[in-house]
N, C-alpha and C positions, 0 to 999 in steps of 0.2 A: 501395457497399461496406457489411455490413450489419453487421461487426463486425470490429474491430483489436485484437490483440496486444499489447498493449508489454511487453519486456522491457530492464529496466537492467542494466548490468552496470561493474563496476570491477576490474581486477584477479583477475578470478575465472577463467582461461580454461580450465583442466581442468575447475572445475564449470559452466563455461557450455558445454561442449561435451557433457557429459552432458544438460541441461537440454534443449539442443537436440535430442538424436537421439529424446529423450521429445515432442518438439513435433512431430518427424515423424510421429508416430504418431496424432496428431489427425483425428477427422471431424469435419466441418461441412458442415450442408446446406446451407449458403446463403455468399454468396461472404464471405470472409476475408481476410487480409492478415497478418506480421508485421513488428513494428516492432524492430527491437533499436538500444539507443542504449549508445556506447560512452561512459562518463562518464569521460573522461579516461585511461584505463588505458595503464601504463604495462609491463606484461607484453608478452605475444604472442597479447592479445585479440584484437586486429584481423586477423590471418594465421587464429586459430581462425575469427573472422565471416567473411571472406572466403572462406575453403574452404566453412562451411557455406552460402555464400550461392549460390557454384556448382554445387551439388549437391540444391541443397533443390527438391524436387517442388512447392511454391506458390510465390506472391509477396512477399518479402522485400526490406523497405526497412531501411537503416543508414544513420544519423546520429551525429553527435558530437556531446558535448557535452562541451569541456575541462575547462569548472571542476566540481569534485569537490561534490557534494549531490542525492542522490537525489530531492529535489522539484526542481528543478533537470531531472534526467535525465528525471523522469517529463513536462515538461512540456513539452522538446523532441521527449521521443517523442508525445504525442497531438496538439501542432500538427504533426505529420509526418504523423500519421494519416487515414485520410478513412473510417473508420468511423461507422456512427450509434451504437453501442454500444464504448462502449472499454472494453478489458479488462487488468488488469496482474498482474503475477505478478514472482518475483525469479529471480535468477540457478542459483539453487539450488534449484529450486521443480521439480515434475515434475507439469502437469497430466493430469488423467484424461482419457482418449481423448475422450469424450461432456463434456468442459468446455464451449467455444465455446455448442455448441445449448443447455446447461445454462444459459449465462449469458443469452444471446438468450432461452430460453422464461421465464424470471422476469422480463425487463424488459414481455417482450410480451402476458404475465398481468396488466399493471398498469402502464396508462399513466403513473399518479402516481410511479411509481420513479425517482430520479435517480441511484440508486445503489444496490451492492447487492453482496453478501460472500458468503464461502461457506465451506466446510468447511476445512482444515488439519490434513492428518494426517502424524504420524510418519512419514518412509519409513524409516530405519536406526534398531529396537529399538534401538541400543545407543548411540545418539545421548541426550544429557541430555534429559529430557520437557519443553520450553520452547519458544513458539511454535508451539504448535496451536491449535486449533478445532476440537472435536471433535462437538461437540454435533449433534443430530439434528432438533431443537425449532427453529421457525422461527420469526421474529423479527420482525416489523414494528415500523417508526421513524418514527412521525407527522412531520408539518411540526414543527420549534422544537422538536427534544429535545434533550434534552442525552446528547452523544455520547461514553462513557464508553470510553476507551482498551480494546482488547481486544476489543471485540464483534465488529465487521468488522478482518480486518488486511492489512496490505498485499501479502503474499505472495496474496493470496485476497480479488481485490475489481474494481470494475467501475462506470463512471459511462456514463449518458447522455450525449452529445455538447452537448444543448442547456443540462444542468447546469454541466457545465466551465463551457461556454463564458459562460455568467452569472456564474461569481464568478470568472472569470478564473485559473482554473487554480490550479495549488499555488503555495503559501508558498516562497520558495525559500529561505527562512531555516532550511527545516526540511527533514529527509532524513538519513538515514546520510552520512557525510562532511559536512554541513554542521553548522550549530551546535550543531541539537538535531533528534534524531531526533521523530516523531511525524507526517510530514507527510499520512500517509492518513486519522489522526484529524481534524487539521487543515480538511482538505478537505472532506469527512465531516460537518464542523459548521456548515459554512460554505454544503452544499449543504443544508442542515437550513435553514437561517435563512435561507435567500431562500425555504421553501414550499416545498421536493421533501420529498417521501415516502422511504425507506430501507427495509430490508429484511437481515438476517441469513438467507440460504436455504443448505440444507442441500447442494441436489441438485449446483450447481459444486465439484468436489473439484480440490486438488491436493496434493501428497506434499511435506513438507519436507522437504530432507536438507542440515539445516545446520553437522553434523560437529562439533558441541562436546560433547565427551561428558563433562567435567567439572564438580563443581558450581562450582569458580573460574569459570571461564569464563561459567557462566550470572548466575553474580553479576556477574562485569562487563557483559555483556547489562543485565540488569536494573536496572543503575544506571543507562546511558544511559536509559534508558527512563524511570527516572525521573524525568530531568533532561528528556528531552523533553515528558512530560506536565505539568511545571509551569510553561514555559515558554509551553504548548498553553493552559491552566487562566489564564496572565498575559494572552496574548493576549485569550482570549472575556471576560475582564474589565475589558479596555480598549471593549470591542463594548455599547452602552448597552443594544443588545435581546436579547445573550444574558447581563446583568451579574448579575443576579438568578439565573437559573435555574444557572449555575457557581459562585455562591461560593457556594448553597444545595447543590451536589452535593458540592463540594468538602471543604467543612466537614464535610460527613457522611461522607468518604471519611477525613479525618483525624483522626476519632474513630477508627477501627476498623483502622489502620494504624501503623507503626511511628514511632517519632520518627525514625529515621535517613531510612528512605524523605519521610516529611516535610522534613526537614532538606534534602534535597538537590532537591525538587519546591521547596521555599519561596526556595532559592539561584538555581535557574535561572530561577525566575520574576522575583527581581529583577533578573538579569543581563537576562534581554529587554524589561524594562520599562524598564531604565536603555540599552538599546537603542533601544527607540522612541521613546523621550521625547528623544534625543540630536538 
């Protein structure tokens, strides 16, 4: 199998049934798989997966995963997987037909890639402008960078098999529904500091349509986020070979940032440090 699919979902079943009839529409030359994992949902997700699973022109695997955290979700889906390339995307995410081969020719351009991101665009103008990627400008991530929230994001991202499988998958501390969102940063830094190579590529697109049209709404987004990256920032500074290169980024990110956003990155950090240390 040359490349797997995973999609998470919770509670999303009208937008997971969109997402989905967007996945039928996929080419790939080379053989594929999808994974959808149900992360506990308590709607009428599972009746939506089941209709689209008898109906769907490929091979469609479902798994559960009851307890609610997206790194969690993401982690029961890629050991389901038998991909050498694993690809993730969310619920509400509508890849470009030509995704799959997009993510496959970037990994296959560059053996050194453990990972590797891509575009995020608007799909509903009239959606708040939050959580894209728009940029055209490609991006190489040496071994041992420091992986700054936002560059690759989770809606639009893709690990080597042999990556995962060395740092043992995601954090499951971290994910939407779990403590603190951030878990694709997370993973991201982690397949950084074992010596993989990274990559921001343009050419994998997929369409967001994550239906917040308000600016409230984005400020709540954004605060999570906040609270994920300091939490993200507590962790690589517990890490003695990434301890320097994140309080050095960090420091310099909280010059030029607000005290609120501060305030609440320096709160979740001590919550996960008074986490780990327990």
């Amino acid at each position: 199998m040359k490349i797997s699919l995973v999609v998470c979902t919770r509670n999303r079943s009208s937008q997971l049934d969109e997402a989905l009839r967007t996945i039928n529409r996929l080419k790939c030359s080379h053989s594929w798989e999808l994974i959808i994992v149900d992360n506990g949902s308590t709607d009428d997700t599972s009746t939506t997966i089941e209709r689209y699973k008898a109906s769907s022109p490929f091979e469609v695997s479902v798994t559960v995963e009851p307890l609610a955290g997206l790194g969690r979700a993401r982690n029961r889906g890629w050991m389901a997987s038998r991909g050498y390339f694993v690809a993730f995307t969310d619920d509400d995410c509508y890849p470009d037909e030509y995704f799959l081969d997009s993510v496959i020719q970037c990994f296959e351009e560059d053996a050194r890639l453990g990972f590797i991101g891509g575009r995020i665009l608007l799909y509903d103008p009239t959606d708040f402008r939050i959580t894209v990627k728009e940029s055209e400008q490609r991006e190489y991530l040496p071994p041992y960078s420091f992986m700054p929230a936002g560059v690759i994001q989770g809606a639009n991202f893709a690990c080597r098999r042999a990556a995962l499988e060395e740092v043992g998958g995601f954090d499951e501390i971290f994910g939407a529904g779990a403590l603190f969102p951030c878990e694709d940063v997370d993973i991201l830094a982690r397949i950084s500091d074992a010596g993989w190579s990274g990559a921001y590529d343009p050419r994998p697109v997929v369409y967001h349509h994550h239906r917040r049209k308000t600016y409230e709404d984005a400020v709540k987004l954004m605060e999570q986020y906040d609270r994920g990256r300091g939490a993200y920032y507590a962790k690589c500074l517990l890490n003695p070979s990434q301890r320097a290169l994140y309080l050095k980024n960090w420091c310099g990110r909280i010059r030029r940032q607000t005290l609120r956003r501060t305030f609440r990155e320096l709160i979740a950090a001590l919550e996960y440090l008074i986490r780990a240390r327990s």
